[in-house]
N, C-alpha and C positions, 0 to 999 in steps of 0.2 A: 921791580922784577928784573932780573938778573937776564941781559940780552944773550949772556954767552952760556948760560945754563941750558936756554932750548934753543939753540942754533941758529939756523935760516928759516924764521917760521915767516909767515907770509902778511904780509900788513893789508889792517881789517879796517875800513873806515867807521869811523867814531859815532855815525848817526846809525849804521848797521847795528852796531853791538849796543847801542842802548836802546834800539828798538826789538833788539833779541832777547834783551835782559828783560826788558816790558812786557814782552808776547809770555817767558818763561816764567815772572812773578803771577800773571793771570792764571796761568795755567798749573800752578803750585796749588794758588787760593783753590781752587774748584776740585782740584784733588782733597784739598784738605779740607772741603764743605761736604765731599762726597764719604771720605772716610775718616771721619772724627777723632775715631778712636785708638786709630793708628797714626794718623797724622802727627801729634805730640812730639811722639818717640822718636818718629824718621828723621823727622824734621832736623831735631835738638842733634842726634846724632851724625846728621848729616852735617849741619853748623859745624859742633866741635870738629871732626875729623879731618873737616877740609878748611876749616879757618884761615890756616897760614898760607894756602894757596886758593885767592881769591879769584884768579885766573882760571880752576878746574870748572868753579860753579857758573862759569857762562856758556862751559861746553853740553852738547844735549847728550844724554844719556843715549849709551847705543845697545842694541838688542842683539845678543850673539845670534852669529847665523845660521840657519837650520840646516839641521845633515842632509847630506844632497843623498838619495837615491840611487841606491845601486841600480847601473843600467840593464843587468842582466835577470832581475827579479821584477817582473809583474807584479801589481798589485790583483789581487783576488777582488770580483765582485761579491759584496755580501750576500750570502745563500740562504734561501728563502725555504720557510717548509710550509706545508698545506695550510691551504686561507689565507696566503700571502702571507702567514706571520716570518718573521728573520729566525732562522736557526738557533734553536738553545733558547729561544724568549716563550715561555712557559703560557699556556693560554689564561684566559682569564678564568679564575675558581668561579664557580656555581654558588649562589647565594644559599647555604642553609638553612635546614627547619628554623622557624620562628619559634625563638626563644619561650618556653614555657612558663605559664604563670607562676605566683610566687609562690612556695608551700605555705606560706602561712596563709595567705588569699587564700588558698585552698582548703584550709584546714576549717579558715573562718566561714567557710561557705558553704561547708558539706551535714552540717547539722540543718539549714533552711532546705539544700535542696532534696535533703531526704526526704524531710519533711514534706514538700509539694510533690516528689513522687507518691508516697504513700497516698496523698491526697485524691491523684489522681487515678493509681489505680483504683481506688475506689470508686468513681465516676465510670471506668471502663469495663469493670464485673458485671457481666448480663446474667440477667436472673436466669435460674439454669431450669427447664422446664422438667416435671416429674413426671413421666409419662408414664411409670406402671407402681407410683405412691410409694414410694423408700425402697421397690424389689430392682436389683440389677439384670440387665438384660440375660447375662448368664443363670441366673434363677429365673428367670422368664422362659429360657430356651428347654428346660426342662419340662414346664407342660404341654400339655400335646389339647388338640382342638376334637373331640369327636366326632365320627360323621354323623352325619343324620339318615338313615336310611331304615328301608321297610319293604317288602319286597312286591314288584310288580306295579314301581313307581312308573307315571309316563317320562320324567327326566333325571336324570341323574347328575347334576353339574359337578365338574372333575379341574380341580385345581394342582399345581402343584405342590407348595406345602405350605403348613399354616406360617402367616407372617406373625411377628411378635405382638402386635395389638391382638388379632388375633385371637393367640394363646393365650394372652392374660386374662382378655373379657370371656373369652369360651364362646363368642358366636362369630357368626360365618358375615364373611363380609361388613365389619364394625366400619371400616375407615369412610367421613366425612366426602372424602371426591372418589370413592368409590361407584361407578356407574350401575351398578346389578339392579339393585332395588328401581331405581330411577327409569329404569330399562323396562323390567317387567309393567312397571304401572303404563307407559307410556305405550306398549306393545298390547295391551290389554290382556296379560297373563292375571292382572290383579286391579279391584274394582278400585281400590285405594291404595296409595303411597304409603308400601312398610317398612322396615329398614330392621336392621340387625337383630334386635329384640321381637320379632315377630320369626325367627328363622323354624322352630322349633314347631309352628304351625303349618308350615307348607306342606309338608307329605300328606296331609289329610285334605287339607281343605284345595290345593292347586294337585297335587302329584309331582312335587317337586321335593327331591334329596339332595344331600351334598356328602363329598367324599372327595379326598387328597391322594395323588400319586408315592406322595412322602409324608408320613406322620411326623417329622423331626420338623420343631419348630427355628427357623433361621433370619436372623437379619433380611437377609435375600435370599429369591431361589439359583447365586452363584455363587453359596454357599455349599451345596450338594453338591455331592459327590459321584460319579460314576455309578459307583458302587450300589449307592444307595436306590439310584434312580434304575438299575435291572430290577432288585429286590422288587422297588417298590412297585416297578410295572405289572411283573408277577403276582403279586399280592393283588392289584386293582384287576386282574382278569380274574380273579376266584371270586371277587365281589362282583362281578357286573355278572360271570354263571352261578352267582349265587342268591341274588338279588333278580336280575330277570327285568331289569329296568326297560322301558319300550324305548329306548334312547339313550346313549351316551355321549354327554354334551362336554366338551374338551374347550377349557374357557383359554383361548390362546393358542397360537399356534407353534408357540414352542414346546408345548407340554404335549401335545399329539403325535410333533416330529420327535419325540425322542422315546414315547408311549410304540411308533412306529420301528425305531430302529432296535430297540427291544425287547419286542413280541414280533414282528415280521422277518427281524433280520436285516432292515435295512431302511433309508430314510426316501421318504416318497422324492420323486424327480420334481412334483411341482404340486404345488398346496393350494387351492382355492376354499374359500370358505363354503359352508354349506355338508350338504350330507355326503359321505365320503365313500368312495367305492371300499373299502377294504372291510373284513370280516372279523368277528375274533371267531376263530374255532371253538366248535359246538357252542353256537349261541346265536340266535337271532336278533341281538342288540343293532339296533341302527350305531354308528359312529358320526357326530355332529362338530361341525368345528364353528365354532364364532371369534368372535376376537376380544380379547381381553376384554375382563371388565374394566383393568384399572384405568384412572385417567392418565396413568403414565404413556401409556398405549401410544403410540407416535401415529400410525397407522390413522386413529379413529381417534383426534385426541376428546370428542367431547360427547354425550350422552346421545345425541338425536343423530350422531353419525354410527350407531352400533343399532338402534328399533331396530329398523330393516332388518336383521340378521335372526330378532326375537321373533319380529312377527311371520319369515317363513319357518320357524322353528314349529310355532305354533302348526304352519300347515302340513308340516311332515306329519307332527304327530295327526290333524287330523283322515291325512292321504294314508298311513300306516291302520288308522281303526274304522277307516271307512265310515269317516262324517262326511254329511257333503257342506261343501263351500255355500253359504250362505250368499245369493247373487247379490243383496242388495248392499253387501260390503265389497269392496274390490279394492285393490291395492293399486295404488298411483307406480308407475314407472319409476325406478330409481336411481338414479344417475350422483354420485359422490366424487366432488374434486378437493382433496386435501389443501390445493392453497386457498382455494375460497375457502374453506372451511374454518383455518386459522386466523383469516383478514376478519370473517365474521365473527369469530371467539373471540378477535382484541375488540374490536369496535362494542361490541358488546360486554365487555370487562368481564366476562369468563375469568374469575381467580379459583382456580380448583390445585390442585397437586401439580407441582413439578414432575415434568418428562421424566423418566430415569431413564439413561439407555440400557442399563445391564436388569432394568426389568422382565422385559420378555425374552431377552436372549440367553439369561443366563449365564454368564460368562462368556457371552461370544458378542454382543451389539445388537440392537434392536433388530426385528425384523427386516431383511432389506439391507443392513448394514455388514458390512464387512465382520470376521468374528478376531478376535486376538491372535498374533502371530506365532503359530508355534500350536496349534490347538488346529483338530478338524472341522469343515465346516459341509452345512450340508444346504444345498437348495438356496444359498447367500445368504445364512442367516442362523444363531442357533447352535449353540456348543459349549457343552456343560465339560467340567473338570476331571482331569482324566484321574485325580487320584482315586485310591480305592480307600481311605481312610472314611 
């Protein structure tokens, strides 16, 4: 090396630079373990380039220096947006729907599961019961029920209109948890338990008729109509002066409250059961209220809570013909509490008819119950449809 080419350079002792050249060959190796695949090329390049000056390769590589900072410009702290994320860094996407099966799994699958649908609806078709043998209710609504009447009967029982069982069979009180039948036997209007098919005997052999405020036969009596029910109140007061019955027995006290607002004009303040102050013009008919027969009746829902109502039925008529009271019969004091009465109907498995509430109310809610919004109501209970159809 040529002393006059680099000047005054400064003298290095000889165990320094071989112990620099040692630290710098180690430190080559470990570069060149860590990058394989670049090492090769540096290397070999590095070799050639500087070969003739073996003096450069004991110098350390120097790293140019980093631009200084302008003193007059701040650096900005990085700006955070809502949830602590940093400005501009996008949130994390929402994992989407779960990919759908394949179509061909799908295609291969839909001939079995038709198949076990079909199957099972068929397992799920309840036999559909024929209640009036192949006639639809709308040709059922078409017959009418006749009354049964003869004149200078002692009772006349007044329904409001024939139900569809009813109309089909043509007698009076067909249904199974119907109370009537049950009622008179137990009240001793009759020696033995008759039922529907005996109806057509009573005006002779008891003095018992029957007659509807509506001859139109309907699902329910919140099918009638306003209309029907003035008609038909009118029509039932030319039968009771025309008949001459010693009693008119009004089975329910929905069908009296509206028999009342009618023919009176207006609907009584307060209803109790029993013989009823009001008149019909030119006519001597007593007016009778009992309480439904049906077992829907909420009121009285079971047979031995309605007797009592039969047997002073019994005594009007005989206080109106002047029988006397036989002494050695006398009636027990009668006292009726509704929740006993239903504790005792479970315990005793009473299964008779479901409650209806638009039974006796007619479009308006049981007796007692509130009637529809938007509809009049009279005495809490009791409100038929105002149309005139």
């Amino acid at each position: 090396m040529d002393e006059r080419s680099y000047g005054s350079l400064p003298h290095v002792p000889s165990d320094y630079v071989q112990h620099w050249v040692q630290s710098a060959q180690q430190h080559l190796q470990a570069l060149h373990a860590q990058y394989s695949h670049m090492a090769n090329g540096n290397v070999a390049h590095f070799m050639e380039g500087h070969g003739e000056e073996p003096g450069m390769m004991d110098m350390p590589a120097q790293e140019p220096p980093a631009a200084p900072l302008e003193p007059g410009v701040p650096q900005k702290a990085p700006t955070k947006g809502k949830r602590g994320r940093p400005a501009g860094q996008q949130p994390k996407a929402k994992p989407g729907p779960k990919p759908k099966k394949a179509k061909l799994e799908k295609e291969g699958q839909a001939a079995e599961g038709a198949q076990e649908k079909i199957d099972e609806s068929f397992k799920k078709v309840k036999r559909k019961i024929d209640r009036f043998k192949g006639m639809s209710e709308e040709e059922v609504m078409k017959k009418t029920l006749p009354d049964i009447l003869t004149p200078n009967l002692d009772y006349v029982i007044i329904g409001i209109n024939p139900g569809l069982m009813a109309a089909y069979i043509g007698r009076w009180f067909p249904g199974p948890g119907n109370h009537f039948w049950k009622c008179l036997f137990l009240s001793g209007f009759t020696d033995e338990l008759l039922n529907h098919m005996h109806d057509q005997s009573l005006p002779e052999k008891y003095g018992i008729g029957f007659t509807n405020m509506v001859a139109r036969a309907t699902p329910g009596s919140k099918d009638l109509s306003s209309k029907e029910l003035r008609e038909g109140g009118k029509i039932l007061v030319e039968k009771i002066k025309t008949f001459k019955p010693l009693i008119a027995v009004f089975n329910g006290k929905c069908i009296y409250e509206m028999f009342c607002r009618e023919i009176f004009g207006k609907k009584p303040k307060s209803l109790e059961f029993g013989l009823q102050p009001h008149k019909i013009p030119d006519s001597d008919t007593a007016l009778y209220l009992m309480p439904s027969s049906s077992a829907r009746c909420a009121q009285f829902p079971r047979a031995q809570d309605k007797v009592h109502f039969y047997i002073k039925l019994r005594e009007l008529r005989d206080q109106l013909k002047g029988v006397a009271k036989a002494k050695e019969v006398e009636e027990v004091n009668y006292t009726f509490d509704l929740g006993l009465a239903k504790e005792d109907a479970k315990r005793m498995a009473i299964k008779e008819e479901q409650y209806d509430p638009g039974y006796e109310a007619a479009y308006g809610g049981a007796y007692g119950e509130p009637g529809e919004p938007g509809f009049e109501e009279g005495n809490g209970h009791c409100a038929f449809s105002s149309g005139e159809a």
